[in-house]
N, C-alpha and C positions, 0 to 999 in steps of 0.2 A: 251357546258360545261362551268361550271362557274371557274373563278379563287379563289383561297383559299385568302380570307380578301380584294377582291377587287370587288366593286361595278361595275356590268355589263350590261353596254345595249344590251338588248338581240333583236339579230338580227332575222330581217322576211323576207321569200324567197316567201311567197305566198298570195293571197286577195280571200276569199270568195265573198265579196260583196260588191261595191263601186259606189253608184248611181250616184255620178260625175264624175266616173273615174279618178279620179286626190288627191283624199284623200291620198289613201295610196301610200306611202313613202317608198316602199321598201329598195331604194339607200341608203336612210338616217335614216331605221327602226322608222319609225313613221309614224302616223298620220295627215296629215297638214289639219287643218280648213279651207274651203272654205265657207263656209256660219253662220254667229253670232249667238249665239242661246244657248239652255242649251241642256247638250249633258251628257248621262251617258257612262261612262270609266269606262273599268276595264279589270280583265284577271287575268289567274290564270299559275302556274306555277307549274311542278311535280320536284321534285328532288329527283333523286337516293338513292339509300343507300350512307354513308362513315361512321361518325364516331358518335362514342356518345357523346355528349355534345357538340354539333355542335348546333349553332344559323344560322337561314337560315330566310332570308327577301325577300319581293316582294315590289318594289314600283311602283306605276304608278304617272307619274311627266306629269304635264302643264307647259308648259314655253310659257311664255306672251311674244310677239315680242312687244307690245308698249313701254315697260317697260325695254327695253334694257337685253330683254331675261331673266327677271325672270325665276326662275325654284320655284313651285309648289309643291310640294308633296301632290296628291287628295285622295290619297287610301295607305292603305301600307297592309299588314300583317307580321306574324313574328311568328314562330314555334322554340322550344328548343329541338331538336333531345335528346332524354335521352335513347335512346341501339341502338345501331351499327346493321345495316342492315334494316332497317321501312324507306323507301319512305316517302317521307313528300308533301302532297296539299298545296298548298297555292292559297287564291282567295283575288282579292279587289277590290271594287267597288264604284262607287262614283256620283254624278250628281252634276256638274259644268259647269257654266256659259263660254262659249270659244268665243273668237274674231275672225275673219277672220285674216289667218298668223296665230294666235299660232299652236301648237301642241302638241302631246300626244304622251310620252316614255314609255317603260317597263323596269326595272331594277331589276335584282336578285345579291344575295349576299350568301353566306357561307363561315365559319370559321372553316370547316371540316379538314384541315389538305392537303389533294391533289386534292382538286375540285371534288367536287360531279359532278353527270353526269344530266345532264337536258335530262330528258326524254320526257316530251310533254311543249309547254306554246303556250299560245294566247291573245292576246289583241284584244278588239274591244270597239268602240265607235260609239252609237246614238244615231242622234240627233232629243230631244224631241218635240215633234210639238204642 
């Protein structure tokens, strides 16, 4: 569930598929880089109903570890909830250049009044050969 006007990392409990076994990050909901490369990111995210004129965002964020943990913003989207009770998709997608050590976030947001309910989200990232 998201908090009402607070930016959320949104937690992962499960991996489809991880050919190095050690990408995904579940501890710390991310993705860690093990190999340099250009890698497309993205994930999409469902939010519930709550209220009308609710602004609901999806970011997916890079943060550089050479760079004294830069944070990235590679993808966003952003919908304007305009009538009370319509689920809103959000999807964003990106292909960016990643280092060994960085990693890749998912973050939702809504300004709905008591926190929309997060019905499905996923992030994945691969890298392009």
């Amino acid at each position: 569930t998201l908090v009402n006007n607070v930016m959320v990392t949104l937690a992962f409990d499960t991996e489809d598929y991880d050919e190095h076994g050690s990408m995904a990050n579940l501890a710390n909901n991310r993705i860690d880089i093990q190999n340099a490369g250009y890698y497309i990111v993205g994930g999409q995210l469902n939010i519930g109903t709550d209220s009308a004129n609710e602004s609901r965002y999806l970011w997916i964020n890079h943060y550089d570890n050479s760079a004294s943990t830069t944070i990235n913003s590679v993808a966003r989207d952003m919908i304007m909830q305009t009538s009370q009770n319509s689920p809103q998709y959000l999807d964003a997608t990106a292909l960016v250049y990643l280092d060994v050590n960085d990693y890749v976030t998912m973050q939702g947001f809504s300004n709905g009044g008591g926190g929309p309910t997060t019905t499905a989200y996923n992030l994945y990232c691969g890298r392009v050969k």
